[in-house]
C-alpha positions in Angstrom: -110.2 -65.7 -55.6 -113.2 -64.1 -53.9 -116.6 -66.5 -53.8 -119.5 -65.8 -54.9 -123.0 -65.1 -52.2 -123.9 -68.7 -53.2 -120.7 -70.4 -53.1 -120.4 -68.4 -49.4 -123.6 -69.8 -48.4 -122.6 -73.6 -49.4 -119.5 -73.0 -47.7 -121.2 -72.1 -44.6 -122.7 -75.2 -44.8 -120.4 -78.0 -45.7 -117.1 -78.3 -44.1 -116.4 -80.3 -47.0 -116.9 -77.8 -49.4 -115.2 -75.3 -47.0 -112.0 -77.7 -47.6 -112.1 -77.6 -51.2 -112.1 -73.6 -51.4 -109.2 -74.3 -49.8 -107.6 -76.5 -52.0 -108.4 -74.5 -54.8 -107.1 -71.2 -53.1 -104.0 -73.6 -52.8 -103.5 -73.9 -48.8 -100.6 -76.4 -48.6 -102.5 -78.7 -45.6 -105.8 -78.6 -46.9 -105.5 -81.4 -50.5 -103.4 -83.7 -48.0 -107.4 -83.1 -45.2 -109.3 -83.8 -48.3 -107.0 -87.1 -49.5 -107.3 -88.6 -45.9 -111.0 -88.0 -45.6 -112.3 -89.4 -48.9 -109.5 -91.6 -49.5 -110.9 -94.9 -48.0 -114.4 -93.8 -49.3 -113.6 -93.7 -52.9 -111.1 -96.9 -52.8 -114.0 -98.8 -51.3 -116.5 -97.7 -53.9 -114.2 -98.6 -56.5 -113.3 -101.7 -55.3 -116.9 -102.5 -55.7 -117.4 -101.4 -59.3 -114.5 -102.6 -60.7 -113.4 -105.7 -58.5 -109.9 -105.4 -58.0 -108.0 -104.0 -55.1 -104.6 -102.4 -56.8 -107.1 -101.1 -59.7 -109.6 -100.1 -56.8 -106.2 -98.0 -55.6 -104.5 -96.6 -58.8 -108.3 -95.3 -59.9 -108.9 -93.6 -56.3 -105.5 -92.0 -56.8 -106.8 -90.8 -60.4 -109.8 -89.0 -58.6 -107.4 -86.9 -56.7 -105.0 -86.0 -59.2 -107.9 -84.7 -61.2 -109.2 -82.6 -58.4 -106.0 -81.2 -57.9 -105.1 -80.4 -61.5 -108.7 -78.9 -61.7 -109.1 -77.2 -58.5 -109.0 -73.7 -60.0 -112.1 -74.3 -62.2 -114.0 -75.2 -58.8 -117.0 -73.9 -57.7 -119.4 -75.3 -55.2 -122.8 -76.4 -56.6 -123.8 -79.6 -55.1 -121.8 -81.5 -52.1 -118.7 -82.1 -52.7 -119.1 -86.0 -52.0 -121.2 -85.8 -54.9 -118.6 -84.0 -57.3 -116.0 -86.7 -56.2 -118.1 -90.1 -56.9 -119.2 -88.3 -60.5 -115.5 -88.6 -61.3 -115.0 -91.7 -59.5 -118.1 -93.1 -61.9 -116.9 -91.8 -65.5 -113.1 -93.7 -64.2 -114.6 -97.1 -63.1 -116.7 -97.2 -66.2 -113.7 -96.1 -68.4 -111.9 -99.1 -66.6 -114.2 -101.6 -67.2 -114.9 -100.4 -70.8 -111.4 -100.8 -71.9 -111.4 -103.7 -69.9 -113.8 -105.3 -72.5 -112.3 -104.1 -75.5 -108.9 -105.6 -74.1 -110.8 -108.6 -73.5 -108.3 -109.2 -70.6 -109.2 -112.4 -68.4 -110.6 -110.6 -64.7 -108.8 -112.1 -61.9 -110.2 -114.8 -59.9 -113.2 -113.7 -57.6 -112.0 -115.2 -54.3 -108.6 -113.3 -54.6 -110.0 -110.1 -55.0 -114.0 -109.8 -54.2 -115.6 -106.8 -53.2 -116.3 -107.5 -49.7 -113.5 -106.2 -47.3 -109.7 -107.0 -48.4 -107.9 -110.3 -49.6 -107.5 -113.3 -47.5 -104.0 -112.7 -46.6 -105.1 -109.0 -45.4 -108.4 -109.9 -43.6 -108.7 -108.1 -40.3 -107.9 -110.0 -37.5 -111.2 -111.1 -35.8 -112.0 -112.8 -39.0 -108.6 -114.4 -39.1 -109.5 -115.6 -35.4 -112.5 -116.9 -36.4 -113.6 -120.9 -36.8 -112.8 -122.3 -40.0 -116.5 -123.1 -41.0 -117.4 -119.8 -40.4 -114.3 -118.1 -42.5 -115.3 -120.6 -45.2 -118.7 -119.6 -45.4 -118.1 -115.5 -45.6 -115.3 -116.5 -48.6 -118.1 -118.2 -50.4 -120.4 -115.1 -49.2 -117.6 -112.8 -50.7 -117.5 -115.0 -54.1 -121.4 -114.9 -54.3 -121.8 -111.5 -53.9 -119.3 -110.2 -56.1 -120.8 -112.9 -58.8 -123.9 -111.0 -58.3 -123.0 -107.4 -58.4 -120.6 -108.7 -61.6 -124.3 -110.0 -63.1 -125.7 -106.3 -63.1 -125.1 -103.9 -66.2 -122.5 -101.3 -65.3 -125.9 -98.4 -64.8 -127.0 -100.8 -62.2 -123.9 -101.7 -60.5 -123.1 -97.6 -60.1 -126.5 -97.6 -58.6 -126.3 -100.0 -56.5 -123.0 -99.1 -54.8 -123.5 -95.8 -54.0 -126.8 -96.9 -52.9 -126.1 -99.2 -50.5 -122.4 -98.5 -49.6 -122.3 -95.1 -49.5 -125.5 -94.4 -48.4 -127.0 -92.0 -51.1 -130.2 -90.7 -52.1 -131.9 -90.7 -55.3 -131.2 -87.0 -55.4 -127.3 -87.3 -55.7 -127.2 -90.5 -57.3 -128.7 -89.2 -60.1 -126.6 -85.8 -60.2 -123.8 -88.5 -60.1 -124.9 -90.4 -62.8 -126.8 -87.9 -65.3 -129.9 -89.7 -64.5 -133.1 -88.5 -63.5 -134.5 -89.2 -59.5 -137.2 -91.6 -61.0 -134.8 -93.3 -63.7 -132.7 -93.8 -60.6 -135.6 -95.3 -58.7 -136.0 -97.7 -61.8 -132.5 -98.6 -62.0 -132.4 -99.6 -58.5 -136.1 -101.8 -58.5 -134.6 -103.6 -61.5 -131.1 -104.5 -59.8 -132.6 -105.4 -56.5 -134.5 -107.7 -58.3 -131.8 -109.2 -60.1 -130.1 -109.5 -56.5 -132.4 -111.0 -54.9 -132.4 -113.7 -57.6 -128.8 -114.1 -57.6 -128.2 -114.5 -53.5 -131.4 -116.5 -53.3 -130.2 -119.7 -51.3 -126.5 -117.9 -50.0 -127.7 -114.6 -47.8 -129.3 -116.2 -45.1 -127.5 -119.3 -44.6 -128.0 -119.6 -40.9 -131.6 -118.2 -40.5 -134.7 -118.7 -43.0 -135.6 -116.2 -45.3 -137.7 -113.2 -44.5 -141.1 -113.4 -45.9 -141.1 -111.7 -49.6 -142.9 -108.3 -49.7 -146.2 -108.1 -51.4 -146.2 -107.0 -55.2 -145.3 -103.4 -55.8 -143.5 -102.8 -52.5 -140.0 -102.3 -53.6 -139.2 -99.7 -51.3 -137.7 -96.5 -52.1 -134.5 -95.3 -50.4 
């Protein structure tokens, strides 16, 4: 399938989006380059959103099996990072929407927070670590996924892909059908509600930074 001048020039650009011409022109090697490189990605930023580790899996593993089965309908228009974590965002709020209408009990917090894997699977150095200190980053773990669980789900998208996967308000908002400034608003408001939250828990071993002055929520 030939490319358009535009979809050449992208492609020029992006190695990313010069892998998923490939895909879609059906190279055996290249969905396997584009599963490895945006696997841990998208498992991570749905292990924030929906707070679960096998869920964070099975709805990464949904992502891909819709960009395969739609790969022939691709063409490039934004980065493909961006195209990915738009589906990853309708999924995870799919999830937790039928979550609530199952009214099905969430697990508990400390066996699955969104902070790095379970206990059992926690990387060695923090294994080898005192046991004050592993104590205090489960309670860190527990707090902080309390608090992202305290945002609306807007905020929450915002928030992670914010913060976690580094994104502007540019491509947040493409990923959320928000405008840049609604974006900015979004992310004042659950900053706020943060802050709030981990008041007293996010700087247990040092004081507190000074507060910024009124009107100085930054923008990222």
């Amino acid at each position: 399938m030939p490319i358009g001048h535009t979809s050449a020039q992208m492609a020029l650009r992006d190695p990313d989006i010069r892998l998923m011409l490939r895909v879609r022109d059906d190279d055996s090697a290249a969905f396997g380059e584009l599963v490895e490189r945006f696997q841990h990605r998208l498992v991570g930023v749905m292990h924030h959103l929906v707070g679960n580790a096998d869920e964070a899996e099975d709805l990464a593993q949904e992502v891909f099996l819709r960009v395969y089965r739609n790969r022939k309908k691709y063409t490039p228009k934004a980065k493909l990072s961006t195209w990915l974590f738009t589906i990853a965002n309708n999924l995870a709020l799919n999830a937790l929407r039928d979550r609530k209408r199952r009214q099905v009990v969430p697990l508990e917090v400390s066996e699955s927070g969104p902070v790095g894997s379970r206990p059992a699977e926690a990387p060695a150095a923090t294994r080898d670590a005192p046991p004050a200190h592993q104590l205090q980053q489960q309670e860190l773990a527990v707090v902080i996924r309390r608090a992202l669980d305290g945002l609306n789900e807007r905020q929450r998208v915002a928030i992670v892909l914010n913060k976690f996967e580094d994104m502007n308000y540019t491509d947040i908002a493409e990923v959320m059908g928000l405008t840049s400034k609604g974006v900015k608003s979004l992310l004042s408001r659950a900053r706020a509600k943060l802050r709030e939250a981990l008041q007293g828990y996010i700087y247990m071993d040092a004081e507190p930074p000074p507060e910024p002055a009124a009107g100085g929520d930054e923008a990222e």
